[in-house]
C-alpha positions as YAML, in Angstrom:
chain: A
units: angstrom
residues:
- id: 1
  name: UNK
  ca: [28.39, -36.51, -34.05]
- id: 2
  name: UNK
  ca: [27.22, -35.76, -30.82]
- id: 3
  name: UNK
  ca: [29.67, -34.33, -28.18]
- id: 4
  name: UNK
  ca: [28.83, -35.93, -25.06]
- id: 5
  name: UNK
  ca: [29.05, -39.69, -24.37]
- id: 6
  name: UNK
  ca: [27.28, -41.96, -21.05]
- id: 7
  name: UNK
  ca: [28.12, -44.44, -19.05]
- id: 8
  name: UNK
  ca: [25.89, -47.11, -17.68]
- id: 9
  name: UNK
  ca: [25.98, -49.39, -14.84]
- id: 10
  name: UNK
  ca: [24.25, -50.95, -12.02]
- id: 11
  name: UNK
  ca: [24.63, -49.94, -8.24]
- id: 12
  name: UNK
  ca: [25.48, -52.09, -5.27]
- id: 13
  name: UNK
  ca: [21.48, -50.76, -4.61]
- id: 14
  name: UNK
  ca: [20.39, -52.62, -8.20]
- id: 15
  name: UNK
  ca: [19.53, -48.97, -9.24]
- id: 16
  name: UNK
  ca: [20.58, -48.65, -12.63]
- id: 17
  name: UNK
  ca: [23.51, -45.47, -12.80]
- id: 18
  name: UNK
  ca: [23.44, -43.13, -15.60]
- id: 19
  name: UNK
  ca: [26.44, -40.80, -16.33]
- id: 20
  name: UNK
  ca: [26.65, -38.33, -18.49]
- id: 21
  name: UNK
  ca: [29.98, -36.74, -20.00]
- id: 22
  name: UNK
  ca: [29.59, -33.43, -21.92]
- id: 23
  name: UNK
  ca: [32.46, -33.29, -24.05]
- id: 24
  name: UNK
  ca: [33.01, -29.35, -25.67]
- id: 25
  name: UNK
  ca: [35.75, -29.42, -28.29]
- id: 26
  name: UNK
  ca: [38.20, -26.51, -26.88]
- id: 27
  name: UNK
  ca: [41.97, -26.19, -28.29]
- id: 28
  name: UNK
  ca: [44.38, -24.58, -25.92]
- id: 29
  name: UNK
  ca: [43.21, -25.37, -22.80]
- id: 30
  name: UNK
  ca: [42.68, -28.15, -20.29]
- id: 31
  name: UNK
  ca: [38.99, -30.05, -20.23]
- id: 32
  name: UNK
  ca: [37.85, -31.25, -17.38]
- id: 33
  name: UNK
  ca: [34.92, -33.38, -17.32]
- id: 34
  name: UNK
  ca: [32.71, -33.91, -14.60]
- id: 35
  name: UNK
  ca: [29.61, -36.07, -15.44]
- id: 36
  name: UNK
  ca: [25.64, -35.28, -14.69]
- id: 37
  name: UNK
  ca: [24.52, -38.34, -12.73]
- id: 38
  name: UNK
  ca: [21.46, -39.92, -12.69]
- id: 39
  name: UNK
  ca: [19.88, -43.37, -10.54]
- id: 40
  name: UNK
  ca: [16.59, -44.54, -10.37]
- id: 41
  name: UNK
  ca: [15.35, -48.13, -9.91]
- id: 42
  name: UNK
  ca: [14.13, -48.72, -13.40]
- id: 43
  name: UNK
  ca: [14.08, -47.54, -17.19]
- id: 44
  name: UNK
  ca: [10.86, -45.61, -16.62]
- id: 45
  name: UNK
  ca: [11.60, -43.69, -13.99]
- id: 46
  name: UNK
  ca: [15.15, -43.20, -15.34]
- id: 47
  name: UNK
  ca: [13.53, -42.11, -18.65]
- id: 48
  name: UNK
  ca: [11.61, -39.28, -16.68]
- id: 49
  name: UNK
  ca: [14.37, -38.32, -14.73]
- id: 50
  name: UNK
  ca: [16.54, -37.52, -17.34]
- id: 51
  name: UNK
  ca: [14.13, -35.86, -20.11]
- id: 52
  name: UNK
  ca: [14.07, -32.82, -17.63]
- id: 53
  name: UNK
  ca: [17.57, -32.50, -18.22]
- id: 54
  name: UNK
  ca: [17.62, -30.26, -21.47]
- id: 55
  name: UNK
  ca: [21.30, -31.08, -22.51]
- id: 56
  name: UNK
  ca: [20.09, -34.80, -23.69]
- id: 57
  name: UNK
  ca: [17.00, -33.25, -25.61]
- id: 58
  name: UNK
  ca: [19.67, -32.28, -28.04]
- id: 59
  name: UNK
  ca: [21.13, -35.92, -28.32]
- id: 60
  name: UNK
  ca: [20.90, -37.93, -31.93]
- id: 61
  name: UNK
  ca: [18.39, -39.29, -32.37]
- id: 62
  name: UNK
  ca: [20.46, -42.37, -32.93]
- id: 63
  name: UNK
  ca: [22.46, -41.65, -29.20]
- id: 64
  name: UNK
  ca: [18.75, -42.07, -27.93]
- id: 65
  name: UNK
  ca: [17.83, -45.24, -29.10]
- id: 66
  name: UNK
  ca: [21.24, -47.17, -28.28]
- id: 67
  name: UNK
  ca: [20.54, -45.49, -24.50]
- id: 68
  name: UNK
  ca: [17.17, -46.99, -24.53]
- id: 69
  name: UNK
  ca: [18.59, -50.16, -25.86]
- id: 70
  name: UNK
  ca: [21.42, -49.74, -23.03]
- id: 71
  name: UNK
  ca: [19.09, -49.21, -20.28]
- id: 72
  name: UNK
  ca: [16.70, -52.00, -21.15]
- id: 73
  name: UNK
  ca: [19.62, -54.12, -21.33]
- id: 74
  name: UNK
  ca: [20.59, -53.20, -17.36]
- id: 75
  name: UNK
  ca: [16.94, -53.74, -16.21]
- id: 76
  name: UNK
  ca: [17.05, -56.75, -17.84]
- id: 77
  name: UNK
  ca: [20.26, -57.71, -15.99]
- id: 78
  name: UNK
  ca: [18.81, -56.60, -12.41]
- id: 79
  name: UNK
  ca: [15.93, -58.56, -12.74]
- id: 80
  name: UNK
  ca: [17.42, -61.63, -13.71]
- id: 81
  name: UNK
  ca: [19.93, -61.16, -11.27]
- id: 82
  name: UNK
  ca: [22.89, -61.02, -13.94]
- id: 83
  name: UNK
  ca: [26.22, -58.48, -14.46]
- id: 84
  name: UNK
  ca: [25.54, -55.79, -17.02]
- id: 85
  name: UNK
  ca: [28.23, -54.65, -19.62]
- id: 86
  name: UNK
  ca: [27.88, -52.20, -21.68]
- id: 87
  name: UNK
  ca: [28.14, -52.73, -25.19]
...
């Protein structure tokens, strides 16, 4: 299982907002998370973007394809001029 989860949504811009939560199991002490974000105008560029961030070459390879299906999914929206929700 991969410790990190992301969060995806669409600016007031109609960039599409990528956040991502690295979650490290730690017992005894408080976590604080503070996501890595990410914003570009569309999938491609967003894909870019965030394969020079080494923490998500590390992902499932499973975790990758839902965000692909994900981000599609909020171009899609922006385009059509819809509200995204992540599944």
């Amino acid at each position: 299982m991969d410790q990190n989860y992301n969060i995806i949504c669409i600016g007031q811009n109609k960039f599409i907002e990528l956040y991502y939560f690295n979650f490290n199991t730690c017992y005894d002490t408080e976590i604080i998370l503070y996501p890595v974000c990410f914003s570009a105008a569309n999938t491609y560029l967003l894909f870019n973007l965030i394969s020079l961030y080494n923490k998500f070459n590390i992902i499932s390879t499973n975790h990758k394809l839902y965000l692909g299906k994900e981000l599609f999914k909020a171009e899609v929206a922006i385009k059509i001029n819809q509200i995204y929700i992540q599944d």
